[in-house]
N, C-alpha and C positions, 0 to 999 in steps of 0.2 A: 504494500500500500504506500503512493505518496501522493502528495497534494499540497496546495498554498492557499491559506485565508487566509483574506483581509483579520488584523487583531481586535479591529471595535466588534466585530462583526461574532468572531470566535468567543470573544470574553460574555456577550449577551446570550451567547446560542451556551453556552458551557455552566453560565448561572444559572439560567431556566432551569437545564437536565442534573445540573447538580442539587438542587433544592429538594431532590426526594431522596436523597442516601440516606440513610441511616446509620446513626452515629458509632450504635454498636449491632452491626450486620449480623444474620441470623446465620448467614453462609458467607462465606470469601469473596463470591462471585459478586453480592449484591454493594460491596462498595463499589464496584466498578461503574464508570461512565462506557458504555458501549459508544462507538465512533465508528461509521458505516460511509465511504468515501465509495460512490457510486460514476457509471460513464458517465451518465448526464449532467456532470459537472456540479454535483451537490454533496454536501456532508450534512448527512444525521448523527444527532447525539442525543442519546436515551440514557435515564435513568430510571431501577424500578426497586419497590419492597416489595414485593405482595400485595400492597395495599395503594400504591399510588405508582402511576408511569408518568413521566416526563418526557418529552421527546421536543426537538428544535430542527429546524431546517436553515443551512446558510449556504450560499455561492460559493465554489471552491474550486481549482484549476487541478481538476483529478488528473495527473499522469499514468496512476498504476492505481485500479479500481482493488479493494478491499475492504477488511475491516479487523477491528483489535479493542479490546477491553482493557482499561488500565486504570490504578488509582485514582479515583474521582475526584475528591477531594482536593489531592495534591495537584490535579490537574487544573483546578478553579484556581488554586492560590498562584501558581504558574504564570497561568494565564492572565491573570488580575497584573501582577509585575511586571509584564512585558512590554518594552514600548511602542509606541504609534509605530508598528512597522510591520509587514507582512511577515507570517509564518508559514515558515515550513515540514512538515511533517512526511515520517518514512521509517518504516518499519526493518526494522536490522535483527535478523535471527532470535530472540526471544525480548525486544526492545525496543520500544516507540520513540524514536528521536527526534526533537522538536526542536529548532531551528528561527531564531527571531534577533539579528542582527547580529552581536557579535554574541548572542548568549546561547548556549546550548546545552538540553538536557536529554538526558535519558531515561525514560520510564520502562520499568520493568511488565511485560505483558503479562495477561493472567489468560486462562482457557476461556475462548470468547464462546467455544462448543458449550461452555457449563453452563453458560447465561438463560435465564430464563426465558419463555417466548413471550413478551410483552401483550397485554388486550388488547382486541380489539374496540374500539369504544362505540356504544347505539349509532343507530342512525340518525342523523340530523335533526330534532326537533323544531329549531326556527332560530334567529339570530336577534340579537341587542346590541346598541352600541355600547361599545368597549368601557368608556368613560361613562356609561350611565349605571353601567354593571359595577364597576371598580368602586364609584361613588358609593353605592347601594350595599354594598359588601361592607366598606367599614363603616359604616352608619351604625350596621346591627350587631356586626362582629364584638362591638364590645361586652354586650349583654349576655354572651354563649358561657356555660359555665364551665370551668377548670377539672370539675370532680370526674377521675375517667371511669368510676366505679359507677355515674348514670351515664353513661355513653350520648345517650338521646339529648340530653342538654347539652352538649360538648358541640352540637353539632348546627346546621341555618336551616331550617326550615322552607321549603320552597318549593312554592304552589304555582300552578300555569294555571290558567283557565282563559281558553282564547285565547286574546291580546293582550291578557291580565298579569304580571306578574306579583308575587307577595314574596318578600325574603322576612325572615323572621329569626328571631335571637330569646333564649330566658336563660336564666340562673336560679327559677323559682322567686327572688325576689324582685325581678325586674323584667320589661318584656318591650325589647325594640323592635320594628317592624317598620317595612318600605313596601311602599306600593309603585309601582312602575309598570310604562308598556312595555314591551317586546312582538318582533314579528314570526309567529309560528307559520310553518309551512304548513300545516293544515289549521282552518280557522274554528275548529272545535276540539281543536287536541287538548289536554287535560293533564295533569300527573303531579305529583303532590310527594315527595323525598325529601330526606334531612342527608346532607353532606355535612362532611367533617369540617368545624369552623375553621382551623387553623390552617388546612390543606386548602379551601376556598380563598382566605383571605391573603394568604401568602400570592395563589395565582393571579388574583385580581390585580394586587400591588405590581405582580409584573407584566401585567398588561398595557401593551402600549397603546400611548395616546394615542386616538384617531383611531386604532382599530377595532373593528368590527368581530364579536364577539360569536361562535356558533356554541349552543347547548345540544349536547347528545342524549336522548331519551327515547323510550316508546314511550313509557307511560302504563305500562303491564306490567307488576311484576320486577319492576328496576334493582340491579343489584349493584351497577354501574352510572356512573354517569361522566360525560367527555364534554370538557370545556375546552375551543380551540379557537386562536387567534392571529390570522396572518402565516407565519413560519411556526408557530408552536402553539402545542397540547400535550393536554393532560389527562386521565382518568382516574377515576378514585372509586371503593367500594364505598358503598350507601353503610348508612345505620340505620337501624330501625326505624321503618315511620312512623311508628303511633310517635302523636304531639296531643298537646294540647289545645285547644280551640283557644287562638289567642287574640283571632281578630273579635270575640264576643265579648272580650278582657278589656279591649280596647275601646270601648261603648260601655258609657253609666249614666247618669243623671246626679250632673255635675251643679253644687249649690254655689260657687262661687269662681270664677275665669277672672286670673291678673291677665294683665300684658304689662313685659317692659323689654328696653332696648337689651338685644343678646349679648353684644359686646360686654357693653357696663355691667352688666350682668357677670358674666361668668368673670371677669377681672375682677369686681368685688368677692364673689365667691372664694377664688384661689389666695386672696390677701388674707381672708378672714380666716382660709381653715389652715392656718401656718399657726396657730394655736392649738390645734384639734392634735387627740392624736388617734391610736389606730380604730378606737373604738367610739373616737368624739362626732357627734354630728352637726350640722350647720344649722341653724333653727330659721327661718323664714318668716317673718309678718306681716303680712300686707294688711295694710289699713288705711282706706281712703286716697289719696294719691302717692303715695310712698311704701316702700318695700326696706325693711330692716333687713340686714342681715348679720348673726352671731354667732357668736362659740366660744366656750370657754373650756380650761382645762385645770376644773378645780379651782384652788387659788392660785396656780402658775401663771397664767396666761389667760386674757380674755382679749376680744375682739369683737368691734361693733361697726357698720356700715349701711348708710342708707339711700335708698337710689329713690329716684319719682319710678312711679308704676301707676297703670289704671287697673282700677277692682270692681267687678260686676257681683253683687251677693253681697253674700255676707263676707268678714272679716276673716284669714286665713293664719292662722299659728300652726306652723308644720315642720318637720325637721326630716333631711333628709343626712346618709352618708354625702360627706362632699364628692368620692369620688362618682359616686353612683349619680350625683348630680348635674358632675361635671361630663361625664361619659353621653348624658342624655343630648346634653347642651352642644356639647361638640358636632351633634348628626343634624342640628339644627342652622342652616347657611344663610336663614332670612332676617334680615333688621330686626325685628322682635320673638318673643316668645313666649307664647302664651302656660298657662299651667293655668289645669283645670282639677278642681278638686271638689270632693262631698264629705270634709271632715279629716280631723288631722289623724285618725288611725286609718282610715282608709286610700288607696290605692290611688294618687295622683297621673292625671294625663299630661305632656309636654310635648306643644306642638310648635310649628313655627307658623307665624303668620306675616304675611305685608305690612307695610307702616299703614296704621290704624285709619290715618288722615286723608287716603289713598285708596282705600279699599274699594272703591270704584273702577280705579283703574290698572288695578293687579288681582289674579287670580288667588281666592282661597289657598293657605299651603296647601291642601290635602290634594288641589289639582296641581298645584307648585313640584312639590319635591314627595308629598305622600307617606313622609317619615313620621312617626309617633313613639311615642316613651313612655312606657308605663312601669311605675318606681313605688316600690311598698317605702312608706316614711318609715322611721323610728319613731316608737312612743313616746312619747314627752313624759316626764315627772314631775317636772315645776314650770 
């Protein structure tokens, strides 16, 4: 095997497929990055666990068509180091030697025969742009819970229906959720899968600007699902779909709706909980045109702050974790933000809306951006 990439070109196609190794492989074979240099002047590079396949496509000036498996990892760091200069690659009796101006290495080959056969991933279900997906992804990715002992929370939630799409995120204490279009290749297609959040959100982040996003699914049965964009994809085993009915979480009858500006907002927030600590909450007041905001740690530290707000209802005393606050706040990109609540032990909504003054001439968020936060408070004692 020999051949020459471009290095911007190599170092992007090598991050993608590097990003599913596993840190401590189950088999020898599976730290490897496979590297497939074909006639038609292309290089593939796959990486897979069992559980997740990576695979990249880049331009490449194939001389001698092959392929070879070798250290993954050491391959990414490599290649990260190299400067703006074409490489070259060629395979020497049990050793991949990689050539980039005056530096040269050697990597030792492993049996590319051992390497496992990579999925195939479903059939095309319908596409999204790239940037509305990546958006939508971390929005809700905050809210996916850590515990891998319930797998099902660990994981995003995500419904088609039509043109419909719904991403969704819980921890039990908290529940974010995106509503978005997308275009299915058939206009009644349907299917409803929890993907693993961490494996989701990683690929989003490297999706590139401007591009055009395809989803792999039937919708029967899914054990799989293939996210692919431009020169690279991925597939990933499904978790369990039973969820929770979270869009019904999302809907109450709400006694009191603030609005105030997001910015000042979450900047007050983040001053104030520098007194809190891991188990202090931020306590919230809205009364009349103005929004308190507090915490105290004991007699260590206290902190107090007050923004204008408008308040519909009645008056709100409610206390949330800061970061769980802050997490909601973040998904939220419009000049204000409203927070809808029916009582300070109960289950607060956090939406974004248009500047109030305006609302004529800009679109409700929920037609906007269609992000929503729903945040259990902590109890108050005093």
């Amino acid at each position: 095997m020999e051949f020459r990439v471009e290095r911007g070109a190599l170092a992007d196609a090598v991050a993608w497929a590097a990003r599913t190794l596993p840190a401590r492989p189950a088999l020898p074979v599976l730290a490897g990055l496979r590297l497939v240099a074909d006639a038609d002047g292309g290089l593939e590079l796959a990486g897979f666990d069992y559980e997740v396949s990576a695979q990249a496509r880049v331009d490449a000036d194939v001389a001698t068509p092959g392929r070879a498996l070798v250290p993954g990892r050491l391959l990414a760091e490599i290649v990260r180091s190299l400067p703006a200069q074409p490489v070259e690659f060629l395979t020497k009796d049990a050793e991949l030697v990689l050539r980039c101006g005056s530096a040269e290495f050697g990597l030792q080959t492993m049996p590319v025969e051992d390497y496992p056969t990579l999925p195939e991933p479903p059939a095309r279900a319908g596409t999204i742009a790239g940037d509305a997906f990546a958006a939508a992804v971390a929005q809700v990715t905050p809210a996916a819970g850590r515990d891998d002992t319930l797998p099902m929370l660990t994981g995003v939630r995500l419904d088609l229906e039509g043109d419909t799409m719904w991403l969704a995120c819980t921890d039990r204490y908290r529940i974010a959720a995106r509503e978005l279009t997308w275009s299915p290749d058939s206009g009644d297609f349907q299917a409803g899968v929890v993907v693993p959040a961490r494996t989701l959100a990683d690929t989003a982040k490297a999706i590139r600007p401007g591009a055009t996003v395809s989803l792999g699914l039937t919708g029967e049965s899914d054990t799989l699902i293939g996210v692919s964009g431009g020169d690279r994809s991925m597939t990933t085993r499904l978790l369990d779909e039973q969820y929770i009915d979270y869009r019904k979480r999302l809907t109450g009858d709400w006694t009191s709706v603030a609005r105030v500006r997001t910015a000042p907002f979450v900047e007050a927030i983040k001053r104030v909980a520098l007194v809190t600590e891991r188990s202090t909450p931020v306590r919230l007041a809205f009364t009349g045109a103005e929004v308190s905001i507090r915490a105290a740690s004991g007699d260590a530290a206290r902190a107090n702050e007050s923004l204008a707000a408008e308040l519909e209802g009645d008056d709100i005393d409610i206390a949330f974790s800061p970061q769980y606050l802050l997490d909601g706040l973040a998904g939220i990109h419009s000049e204000y933000a409203r927070l809808e609540c029916a009582g300070p032990t109960k289950a607060a909504l956090l939406t974004g809306i248009p500047d109030p003054e305006k609302e004529d001439e800009q679109p409700d968020i929920d037609a906007d951006t269609g992000f929503r936060y729903l945040a259990m408070p902590v109890r108050l004692t005093s």
